[in-house]
Each structure stands twice: as C-alpha cells, then as structure tokens.
C-alpha positions as CSV (number, residue, x, y, z in Angstrom):
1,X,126.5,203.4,-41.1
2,X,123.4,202.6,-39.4
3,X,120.5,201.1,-40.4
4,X,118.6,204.6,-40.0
5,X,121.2,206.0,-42.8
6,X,121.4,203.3,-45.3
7,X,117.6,203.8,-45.7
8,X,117.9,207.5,-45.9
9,X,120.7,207.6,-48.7
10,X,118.4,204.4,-50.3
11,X,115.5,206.9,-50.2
12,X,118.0,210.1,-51.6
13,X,119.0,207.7,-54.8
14,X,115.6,206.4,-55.4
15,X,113.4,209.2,-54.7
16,X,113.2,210.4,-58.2
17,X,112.9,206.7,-59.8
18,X,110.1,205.8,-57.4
19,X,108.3,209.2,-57.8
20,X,108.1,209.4,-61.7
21,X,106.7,205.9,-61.9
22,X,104.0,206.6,-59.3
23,X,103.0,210.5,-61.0
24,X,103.5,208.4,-64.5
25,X,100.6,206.3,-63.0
26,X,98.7,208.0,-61.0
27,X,99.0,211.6,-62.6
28,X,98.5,213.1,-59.3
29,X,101.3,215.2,-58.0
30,X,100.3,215.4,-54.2
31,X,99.1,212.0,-53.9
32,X,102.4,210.6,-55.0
33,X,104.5,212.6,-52.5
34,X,102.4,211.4,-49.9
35,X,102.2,207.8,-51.2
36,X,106.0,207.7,-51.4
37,X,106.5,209.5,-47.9
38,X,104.0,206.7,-46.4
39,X,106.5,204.1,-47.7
40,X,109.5,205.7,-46.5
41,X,107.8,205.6,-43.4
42,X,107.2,201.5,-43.9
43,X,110.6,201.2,-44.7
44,X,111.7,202.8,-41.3
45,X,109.8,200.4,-39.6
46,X,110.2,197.1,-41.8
47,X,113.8,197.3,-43.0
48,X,115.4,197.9,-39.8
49,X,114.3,194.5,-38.4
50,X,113.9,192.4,-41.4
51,X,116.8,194.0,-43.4
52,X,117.0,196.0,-46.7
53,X,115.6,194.1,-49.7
54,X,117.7,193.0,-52.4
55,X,115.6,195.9,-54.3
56,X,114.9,198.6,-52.5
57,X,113.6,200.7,-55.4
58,X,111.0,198.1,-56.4
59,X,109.9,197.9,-52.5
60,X,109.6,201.1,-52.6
61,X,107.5,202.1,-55.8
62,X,105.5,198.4,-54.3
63,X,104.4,200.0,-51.2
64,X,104.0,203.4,-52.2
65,X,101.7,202.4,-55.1
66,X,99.9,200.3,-53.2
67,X,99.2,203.0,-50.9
68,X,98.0,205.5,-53.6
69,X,95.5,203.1,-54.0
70,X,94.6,203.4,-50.4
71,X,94.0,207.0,-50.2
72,X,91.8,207.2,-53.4
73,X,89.4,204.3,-52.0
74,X,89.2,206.6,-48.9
75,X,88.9,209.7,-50.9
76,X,87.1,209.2,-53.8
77,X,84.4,206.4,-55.6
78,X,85.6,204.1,-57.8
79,X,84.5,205.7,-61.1
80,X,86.7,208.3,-60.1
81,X,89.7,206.4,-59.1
82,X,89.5,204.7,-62.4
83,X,89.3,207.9,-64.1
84,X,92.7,209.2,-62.1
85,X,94.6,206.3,-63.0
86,X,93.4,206.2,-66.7
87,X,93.3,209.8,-67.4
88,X,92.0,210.8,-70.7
89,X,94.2,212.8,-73.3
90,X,93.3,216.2,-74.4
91,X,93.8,217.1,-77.8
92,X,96.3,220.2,-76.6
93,X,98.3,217.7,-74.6
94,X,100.2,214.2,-76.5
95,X,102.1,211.8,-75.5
96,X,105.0,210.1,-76.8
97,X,105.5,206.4,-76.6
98,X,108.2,205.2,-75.1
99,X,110.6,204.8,-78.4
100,X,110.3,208.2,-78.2
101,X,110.8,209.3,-75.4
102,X,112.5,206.4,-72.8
103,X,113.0,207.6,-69.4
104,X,110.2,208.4,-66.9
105,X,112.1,210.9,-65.1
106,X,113.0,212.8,-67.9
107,X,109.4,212.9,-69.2
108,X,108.2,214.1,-65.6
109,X,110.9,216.9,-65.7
110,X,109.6,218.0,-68.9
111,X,106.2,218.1,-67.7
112,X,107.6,220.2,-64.6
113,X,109.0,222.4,-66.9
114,X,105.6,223.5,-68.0
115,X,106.1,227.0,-69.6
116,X,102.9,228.3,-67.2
117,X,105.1,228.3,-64.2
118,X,107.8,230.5,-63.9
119,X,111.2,229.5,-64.7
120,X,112.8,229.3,-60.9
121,X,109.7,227.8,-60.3
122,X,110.4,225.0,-62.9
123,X,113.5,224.5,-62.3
124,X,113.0,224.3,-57.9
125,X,109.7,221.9,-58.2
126,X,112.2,219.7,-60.8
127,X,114.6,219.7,-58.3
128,X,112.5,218.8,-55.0
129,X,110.3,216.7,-56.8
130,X,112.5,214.5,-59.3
131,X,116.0,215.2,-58.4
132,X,115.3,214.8,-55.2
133,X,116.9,217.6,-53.2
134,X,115.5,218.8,-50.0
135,X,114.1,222.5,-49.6
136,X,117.3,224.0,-47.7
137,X,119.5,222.5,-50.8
138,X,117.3,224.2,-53.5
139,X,117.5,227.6,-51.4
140,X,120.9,227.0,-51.4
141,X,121.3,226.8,-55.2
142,X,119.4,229.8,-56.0
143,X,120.5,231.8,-52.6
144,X,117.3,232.6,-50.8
145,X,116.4,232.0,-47.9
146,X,114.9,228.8,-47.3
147,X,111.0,230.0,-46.1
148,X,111.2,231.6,-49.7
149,X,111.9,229.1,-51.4
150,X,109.5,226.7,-49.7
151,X,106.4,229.2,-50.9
152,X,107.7,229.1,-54.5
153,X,107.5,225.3,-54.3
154,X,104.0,225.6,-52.9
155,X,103.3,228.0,-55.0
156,X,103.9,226.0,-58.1
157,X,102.1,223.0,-56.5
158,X,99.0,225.0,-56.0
159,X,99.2,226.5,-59.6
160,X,99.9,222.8,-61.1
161,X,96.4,221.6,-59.3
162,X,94.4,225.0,-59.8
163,X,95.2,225.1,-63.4
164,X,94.6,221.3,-64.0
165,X,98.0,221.4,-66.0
166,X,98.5,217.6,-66.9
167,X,101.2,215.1,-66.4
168,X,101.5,215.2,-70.1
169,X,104.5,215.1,-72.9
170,X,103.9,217.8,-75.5
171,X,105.1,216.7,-79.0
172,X,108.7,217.0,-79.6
173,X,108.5,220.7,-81.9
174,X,107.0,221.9,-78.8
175,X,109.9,220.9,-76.3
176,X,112.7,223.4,-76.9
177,X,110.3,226.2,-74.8
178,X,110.6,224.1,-71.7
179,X,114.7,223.3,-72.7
180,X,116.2,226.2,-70.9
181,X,114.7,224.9,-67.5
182,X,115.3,221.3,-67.8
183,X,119.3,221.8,-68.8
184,X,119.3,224.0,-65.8
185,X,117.4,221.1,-63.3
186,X,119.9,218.2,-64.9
187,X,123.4,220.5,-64.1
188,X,121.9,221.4,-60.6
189,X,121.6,218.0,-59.9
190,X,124.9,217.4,-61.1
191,X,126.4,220.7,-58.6
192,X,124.3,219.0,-55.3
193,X,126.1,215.6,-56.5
194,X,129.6,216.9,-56.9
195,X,130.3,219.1,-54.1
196,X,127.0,218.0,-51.7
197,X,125.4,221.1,-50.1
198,X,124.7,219.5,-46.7
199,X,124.9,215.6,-45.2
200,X,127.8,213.5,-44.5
201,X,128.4,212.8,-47.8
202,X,130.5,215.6,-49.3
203,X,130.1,213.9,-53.0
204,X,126.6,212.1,-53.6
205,X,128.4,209.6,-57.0
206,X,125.1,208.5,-58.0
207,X,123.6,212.2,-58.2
208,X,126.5,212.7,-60.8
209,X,125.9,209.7,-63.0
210,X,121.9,210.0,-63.2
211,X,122.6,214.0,-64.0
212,X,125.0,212.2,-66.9
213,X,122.9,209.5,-68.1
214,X,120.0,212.4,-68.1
215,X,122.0,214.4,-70.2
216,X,122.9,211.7,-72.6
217,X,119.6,210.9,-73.2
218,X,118.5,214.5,-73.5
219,X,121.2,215.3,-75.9
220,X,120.4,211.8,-77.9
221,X,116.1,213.2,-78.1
222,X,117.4,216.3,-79.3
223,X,120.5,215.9,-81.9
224,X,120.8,219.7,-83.4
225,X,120.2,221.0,-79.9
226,X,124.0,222.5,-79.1
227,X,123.2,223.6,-75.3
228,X,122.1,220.3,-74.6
229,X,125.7,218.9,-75.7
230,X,127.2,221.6,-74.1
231,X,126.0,220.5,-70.5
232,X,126.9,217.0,-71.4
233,X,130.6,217.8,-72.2
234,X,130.7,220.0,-69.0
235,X,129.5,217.5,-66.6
236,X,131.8,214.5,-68.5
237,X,134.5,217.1,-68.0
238,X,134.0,218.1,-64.5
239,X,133.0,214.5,-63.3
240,X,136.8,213.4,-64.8
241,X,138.1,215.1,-61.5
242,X,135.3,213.5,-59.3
243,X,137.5,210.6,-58.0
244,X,140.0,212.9,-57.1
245,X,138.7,215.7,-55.3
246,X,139.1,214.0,-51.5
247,X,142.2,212.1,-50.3
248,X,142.1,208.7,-48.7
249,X,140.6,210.6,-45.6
250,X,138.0,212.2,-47.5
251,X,139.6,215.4,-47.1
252,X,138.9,217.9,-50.0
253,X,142.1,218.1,-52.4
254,X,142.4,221.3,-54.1
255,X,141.8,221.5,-58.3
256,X,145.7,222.6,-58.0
257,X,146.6,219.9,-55.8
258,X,145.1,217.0,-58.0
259,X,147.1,214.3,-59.2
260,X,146.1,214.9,-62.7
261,X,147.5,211.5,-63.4
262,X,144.5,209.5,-62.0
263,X,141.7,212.0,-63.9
264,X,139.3,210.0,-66.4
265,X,141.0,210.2,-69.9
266,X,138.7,208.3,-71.4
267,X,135.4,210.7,-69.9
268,X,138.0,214.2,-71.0
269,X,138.0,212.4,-74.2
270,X,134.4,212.1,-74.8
271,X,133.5,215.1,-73.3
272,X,136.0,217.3,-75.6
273,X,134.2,215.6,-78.6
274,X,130.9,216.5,-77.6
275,X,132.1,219.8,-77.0
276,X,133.5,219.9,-80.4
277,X,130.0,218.6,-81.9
278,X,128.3,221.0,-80.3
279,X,130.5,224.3,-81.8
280,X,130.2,222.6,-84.8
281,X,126.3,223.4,-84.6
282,X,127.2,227.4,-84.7
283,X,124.8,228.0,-81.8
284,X,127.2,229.5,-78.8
285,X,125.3,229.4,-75.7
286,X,126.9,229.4,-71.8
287,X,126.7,225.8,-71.3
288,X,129.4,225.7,-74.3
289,X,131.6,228.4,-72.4
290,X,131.5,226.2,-69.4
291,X,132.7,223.4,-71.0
292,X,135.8,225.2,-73.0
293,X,136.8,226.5,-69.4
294,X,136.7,223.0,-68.2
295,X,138.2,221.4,-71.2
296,X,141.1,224.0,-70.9
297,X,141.4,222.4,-66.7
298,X,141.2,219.1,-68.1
299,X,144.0,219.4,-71.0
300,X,146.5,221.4,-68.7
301,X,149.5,218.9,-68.0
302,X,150.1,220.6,-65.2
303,X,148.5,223.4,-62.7
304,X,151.3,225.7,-63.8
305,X,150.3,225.1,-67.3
306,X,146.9,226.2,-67.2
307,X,146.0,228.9,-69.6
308,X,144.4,231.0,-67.5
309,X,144.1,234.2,-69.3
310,X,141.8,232.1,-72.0
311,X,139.9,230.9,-68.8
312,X,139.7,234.6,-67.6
313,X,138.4,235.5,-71.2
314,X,136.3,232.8,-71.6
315,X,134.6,234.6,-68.3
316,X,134.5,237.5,-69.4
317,X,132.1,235.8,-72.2
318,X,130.0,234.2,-69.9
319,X,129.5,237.3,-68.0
320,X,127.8,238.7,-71.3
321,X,125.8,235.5,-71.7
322,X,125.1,234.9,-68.2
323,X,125.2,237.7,-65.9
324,X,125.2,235.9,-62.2
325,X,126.8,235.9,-58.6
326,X,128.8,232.6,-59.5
327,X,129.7,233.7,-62.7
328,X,131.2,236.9,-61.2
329,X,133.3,234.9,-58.3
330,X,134.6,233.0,-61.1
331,X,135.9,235.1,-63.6
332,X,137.4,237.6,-60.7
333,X,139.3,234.3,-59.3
334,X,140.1,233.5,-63.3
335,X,141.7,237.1,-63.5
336,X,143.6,236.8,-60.4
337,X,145.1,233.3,-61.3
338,X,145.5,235.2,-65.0
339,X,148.4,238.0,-63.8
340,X,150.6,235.2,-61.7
341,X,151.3,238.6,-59.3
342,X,150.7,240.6,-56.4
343,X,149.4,243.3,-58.9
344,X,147.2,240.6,-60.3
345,X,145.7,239.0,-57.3
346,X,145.0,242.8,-56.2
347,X,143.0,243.0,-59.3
348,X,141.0,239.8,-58.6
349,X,139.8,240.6,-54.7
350,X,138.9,244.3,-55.7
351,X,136.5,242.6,-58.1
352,X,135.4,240.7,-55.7
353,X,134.9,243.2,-53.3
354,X,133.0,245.5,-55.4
355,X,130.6,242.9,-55.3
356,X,129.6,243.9,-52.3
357,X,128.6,247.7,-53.3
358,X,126.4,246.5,-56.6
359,X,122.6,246.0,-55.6
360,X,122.3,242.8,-57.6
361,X,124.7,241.2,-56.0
362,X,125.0,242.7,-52.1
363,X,122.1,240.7,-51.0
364,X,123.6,237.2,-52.5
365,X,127.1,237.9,-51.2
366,X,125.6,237.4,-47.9
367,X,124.5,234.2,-47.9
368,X,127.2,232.8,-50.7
369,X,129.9,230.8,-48.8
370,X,132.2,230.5,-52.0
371,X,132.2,234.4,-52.4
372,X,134.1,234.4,-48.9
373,X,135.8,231.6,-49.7
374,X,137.5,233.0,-52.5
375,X,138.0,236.4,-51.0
376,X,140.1,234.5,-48.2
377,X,142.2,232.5,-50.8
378,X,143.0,235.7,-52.4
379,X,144.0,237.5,-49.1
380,X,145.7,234.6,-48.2
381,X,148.0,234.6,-51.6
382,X,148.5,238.3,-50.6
383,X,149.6,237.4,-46.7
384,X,147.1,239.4,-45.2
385,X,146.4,236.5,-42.6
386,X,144.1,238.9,-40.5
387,X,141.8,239.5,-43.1
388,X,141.3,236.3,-44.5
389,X,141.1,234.2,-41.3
390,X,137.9,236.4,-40.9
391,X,136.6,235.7,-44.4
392,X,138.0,232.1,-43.7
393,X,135.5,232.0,-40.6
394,X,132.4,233.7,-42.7
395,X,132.6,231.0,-45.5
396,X,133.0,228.4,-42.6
397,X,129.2,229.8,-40.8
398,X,127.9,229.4,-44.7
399,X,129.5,226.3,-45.8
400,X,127.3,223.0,-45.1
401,X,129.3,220.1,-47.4
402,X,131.6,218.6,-44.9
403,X,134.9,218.3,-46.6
404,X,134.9,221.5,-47.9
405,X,133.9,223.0,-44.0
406,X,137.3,220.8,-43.2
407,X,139.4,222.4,-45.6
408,X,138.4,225.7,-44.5
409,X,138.8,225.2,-40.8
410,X,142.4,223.8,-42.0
411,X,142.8,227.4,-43.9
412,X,141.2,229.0,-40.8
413,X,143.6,227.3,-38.1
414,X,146.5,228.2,-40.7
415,X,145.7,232.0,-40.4
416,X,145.1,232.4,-36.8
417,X,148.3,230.7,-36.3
418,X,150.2,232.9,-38.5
C-alpha cells in the first residue's frame, strides 16, 4: 500500500471523528469541511516525507482546528470569531452534557437529522458529512444518479445556513422525531462497511464496528426504543458472517458457501438477545423483521437447513412495513430458495421480472446491480446459461465493490463457457 493510500483510508476512518469535534467547536458546518479538507491536504504533503504519526486522528483534528482559526481571522473580526466559537443557546435549542449524551458523532447526527430537512436529506448529509461516504456511495444507496444526489446535499447545506438551524441537542422527549433518520444513517454505514460500494477494499471493518458501537450507544440513550435494538441485533447478526465472506484471496464466499463453523457465536448470541428484548417491548417495526431473518441465517446448522419459507414470510412482512426495491429482490430470492424446485425458482425470477413493468420500481432496476445479480443466479439454477451470462454482464457494468465484480466475472466466464 502506498503512502498516498494509507493516508486516504486514515482520512476514510477518521473523517467523521475529526469532523464532529471541529462542528462541536466551531458550530459552523462549511467551515469545518473546509478546515478538515485543508488538513487532508497537509497531510498529503507532510506525512509522506516525515511518516504517519502515531495519531493520526489527533494530527488531524490539530491541523484542521488550527486552520478554522485561520479562515475566521481572515473572514471575520474578533468579536465575531469569539461569538462563533462560543455560540449562545436559544431557549428552543438545549444541550445535553456529556453524561447524557457521550459521543460527538452521535450528537452531530442527531443535529443532522433536524426534522426541517427532508428525510433523504437527513439521512445523505449524515452520511457524507459524519459517516463519511463520498457522493457516488450515497447515490448508490438511495439509487440516483450521482448529480442528484450532490444537489440534495447542497441543498440541505444551503437550508442548514439559510435557516440558522443550530448545531444543537434538543432534549431527550424531543429525539424520537429525528429516530427514524438516524437508525437509517447508522445501518447505511454499516451496508457501505460490509459489502464496500467502491475502492479496493471490498469490506471497510472499521465502518462496521463504529456503525455497532453507534448503535449500542443509541440503544443504551434510548432503553424502551424497540427499533433502535432491532438494528443493533441485525448488524451484531450480520457482522457474525463478516470474517467469513472472502477466502484467503479475498475472493467473495457465498452465504451458502460459508463455513458456518468459524461465524461469531458469541456476537449471534448477543444479537438474538437483543432481538428478544426488543419483541419483548410489543412495538414490531422493520428493523425487528430484519433481524428475525438474519437470526434464522445465523441459527441454521447448515445451508440446507435454513428455513426459508419463514424467511420468505418474514418478507412478505417487510414488504407491508417497508415497501422498497431491496426489499422486493429479497423476498422474490426468499420465495425461490422457499420451493427447493424448478417450479419454485420459476416463481422467484417472474417476481423479479415483473419488477421491471411496475413504475416504482423500473427506474431503480436500472441502476441496481443486485437486481441483475439475482436474476442471473436464478437463470443460472434454471440452466438458462444464455440468459443469465447477459444479466451476469449487466450486474458486472453496475457493480463497483471489487470482490463481489470478481465473483461475477467468475459466474460470467462460467456461462459463456457453458
């Protein structure tokens, strides 16, 4: 790895550290991104001769605070500077000390989530500004095209400034309105750090456990909250398989394919009991549904033994709950695993392929890589070789995580061959 790419994976897993502490400060959204880009800048220049510190993070938020400081002596007079970095508290807007509320990043996505802004807008400025993903990732996640996405972001940045909306921590009976968008924001970081949307990384670990540790605390502030431990037990669940989704040559390894033997017991174990706290608090909610269908993946002894036809129905819940594109893929893969048959996987691509002729979903399928992904696997499974090397080479032109691109070009070379 080169110098040139430590940095930038330094600067991917401290981004949202370094950028909470200086908007914490400063309370100035702009002037932090551009105080943080000017010391990723420095760091381009200084590391690669002198060598990465022995605390990057701290360098970092050093530098970068140091030139916030900068731009407001060039930009503003004293009084005002003083005023910016001391700002005073209005009597709409509180904020918690830090017994209550512990973690900077998690105070700044709550602020994000201001209930003003729309709630893709929430959730994509949480994303690029805390969570660190780039534009082309967040348009990924909600698939639209990237110049779309990058006016929503602006978009909310302009509304954030032209409404004065503060960096501020409402008091806690106020933060269930912004809940919804946060719990979205901490499992979207999870998905970029789990199966990596672009980059030479294909899983990003410390994405995963900062979406975790997020969680946990989120889930610790808000006790009778049963959403909030529903997306805990989903990502413990799901990040049970992490070490085991490549081989020793980082090639992807198939849920099917897993040796089940080296999965977390001890993170399947705590995320079932979460899962059962939160159905204990009698508030069902999609996050919950998630996690039974991973906890059924996690408690199968075998791939064979999965119960898929409570998977599929567990789908068909979350189709109610949570009417989406992915959702949709899922539970028509679900019911084709479900029938074990010809007849069955028949059943699962026509679902699939009547995607295509709905309005709400045409548009997405277009850009979705798993969509064609799955459609391949299930032509595959049905030996129509022709047909599925083509979907094969569609997910392929949409896919950007690199181990996943290797398996399909694997599945590709398979079909052409056959």
């Amino acid at each position: 790895m080169t110098a040139a790419q430590q940095i930038e994976k330094i600067f991917r897993a401290e981004h949202g550290r370094v950028l909470a502490a200086l908007i914490s400060r400063f309370g100035d959204f702009d002037l932090a991104e551009d105080a943080l880009q000017d010391a990723l800048v420095n760091a381009l220049e200084s590391w690669e001769t002198s060598g990465i510190p022995d605390n990057p993070g701290a360098w970092l938020t050093t530098v970068a605070r140091r030139r916030a400081l900068d731009r407001l002596r060039r930009t503003t007079s004293l009084e005002r500077s003083l005023d910016k970095l001391d700002p005073p508290v209005s009597q709409e807007e509180y904020e918690m000390d830090d017994a209550q509320f512990p973690d900077d990043r998690l105070k700044l996505m709550f602020t994000c989530c201001h209930p003003s802004l729309a709630l893709e807008a929430q959730v994509a400025l949480t994303l690029h500004t805390l969570g660190g993903l780039r534009t082309p990732e967040i348009a990924r996640a909600f698939l639209v095209p990237e110049p779309t996405m990058a006016q929503r972001l602006a978009r909310a940045r302009a509304k954030i400034r032209n409404a004065g909306i503060p960096y501020r921590v409402p008091p806690i009976d106020l933060l269930p309105e912004r809940l919804d968008a946060l719990l979205a924001v901490i499992y979207l970081i999870f998905n970029e750090g789990y199966a990596s949307t672009s980059g030479d990384e294909p899983i990003r670990k410390e994405l995963c456990e900062e979406a975790i540790r997020l969680g946990g605390v989120l889930a610790a502030l808000m006790p009778e909250s049963a959403e909030t431990r529903g997306l805990l037990a989903l990502m413990l669940l799901h990040d049970s398989r992490r070490k085991t989704r490549l081989d020793e040559d980082g090639q992807l390894v198939l849920l099917s394919e897993q040796d089940r033997s080296r999965w977390d017991r001890a993170k399947i174990k705590a995320g079932i009991e979460v899962l059962d706290e939160a159905l204990a608090l009698n508030a069902p909610g999609p996050y919950q549904v998630q996690a039974a269908i991973s906890a059924l993946h996690a408690e199968a002894p075998s791939a064979e033994a999965t119960d898929w036809r409570q998977i599929a129905a567990l789908y068909d819940t979350l189709a109610k709950m949570m009417p989406s594109l992915v959702v949709e893929v899922n539970r028509a893969v679900a019911v084709a695993m479900a029938g074990g048959t010809p007849e069955g996987l028949r059943a699962g691509l026509q679902m699939l392929l009547r995607l295509q002729d709905q309005p709400d979903s045409a548009r997405q399928v277009t850009g979705y890589y798993p969509y064609y992904a799955a459609c391949a696997d299930l032509l595959r499974r049905l030996e129509q070789h022709e047909a599925a090397a083509q979907a094969y080479q569609r997910a392929l032109s949409l896919c950007g995580n690199k181990a996943e691109r290797a398996y399909l070009q694997r599945r590709l070379v398979e079909m052409l061959a056959s």
